[in-house]
N, C-alpha and C positions, 0 to 999 in steps of 0.2 A: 585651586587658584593660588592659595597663598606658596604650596607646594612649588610649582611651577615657578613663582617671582623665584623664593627662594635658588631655584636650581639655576635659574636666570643668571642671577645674580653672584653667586658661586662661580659660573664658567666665566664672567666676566671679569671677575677679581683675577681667577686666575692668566688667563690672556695676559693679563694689565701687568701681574706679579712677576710673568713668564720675561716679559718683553723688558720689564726693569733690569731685573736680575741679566736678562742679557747684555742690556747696553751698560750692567756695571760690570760687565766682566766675571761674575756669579754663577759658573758655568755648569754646575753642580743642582744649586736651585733652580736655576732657571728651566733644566731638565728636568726637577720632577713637576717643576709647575706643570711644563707642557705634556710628560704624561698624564698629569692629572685631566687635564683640557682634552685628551683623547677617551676620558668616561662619559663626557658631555658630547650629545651630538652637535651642538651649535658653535662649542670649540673644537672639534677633532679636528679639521683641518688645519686651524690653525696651531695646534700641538704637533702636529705630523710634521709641520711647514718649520716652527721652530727647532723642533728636532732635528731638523734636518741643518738647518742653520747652524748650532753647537756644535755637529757631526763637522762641517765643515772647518769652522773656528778650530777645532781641536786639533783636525788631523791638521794644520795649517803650523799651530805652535809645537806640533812634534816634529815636524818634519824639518822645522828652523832652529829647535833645540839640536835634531839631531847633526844637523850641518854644523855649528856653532863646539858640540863638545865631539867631534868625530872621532875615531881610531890616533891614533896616535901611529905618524909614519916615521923613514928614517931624517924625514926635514921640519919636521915639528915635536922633536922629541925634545923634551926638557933639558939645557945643556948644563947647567948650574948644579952641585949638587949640593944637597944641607946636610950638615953633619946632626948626628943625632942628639939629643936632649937626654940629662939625666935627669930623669925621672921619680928618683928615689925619694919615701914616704918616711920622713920622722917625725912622728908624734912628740 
């Protein structure tokens, strides 16, 4: 019995843990909360479901990093140039 609260209790924190970490933008933790929710049967679903969620969130902010720093063409090429810095080390 006590066994059982226990595991109870366990999948429930991390649900709880999974869904925080998401809505702080914790993309990292929040994944392995929700793997962890898929060892419990009363979480799996909802580990699957978050998972799924982060999947999406992620490819979302690559695919608008990748827009934002693209290839570099012949009309967004840097016009300006900097001359170089000397660099040199006296002790």
């Amino acid at each position: 019995m006590m066994e059982q609260l226990e595991h109870a209790e366990v999948s429930t924190a991390l649900r709880y843990l999974g869904q925080y970490y998401f809505k702080n933008q914790l993309y990292d933790e929040a994944s392995l909360c929700a793997q962890r929710c898929c060892d419990y049967n009363d979480a799996r679903e909802e580990g699957k479901a978050l998972l799924r969620q982060i999947s999406q969130v992620r490819d979302q902010t690559e695919s608008s990093t990748t827009d934002l720093f693209g290839p570099l063409s012949s009309n967004n090429t840097p016009i300006r140039r900097v001359s170089p810095l000397d660099l040199s080390f006296n002790p």
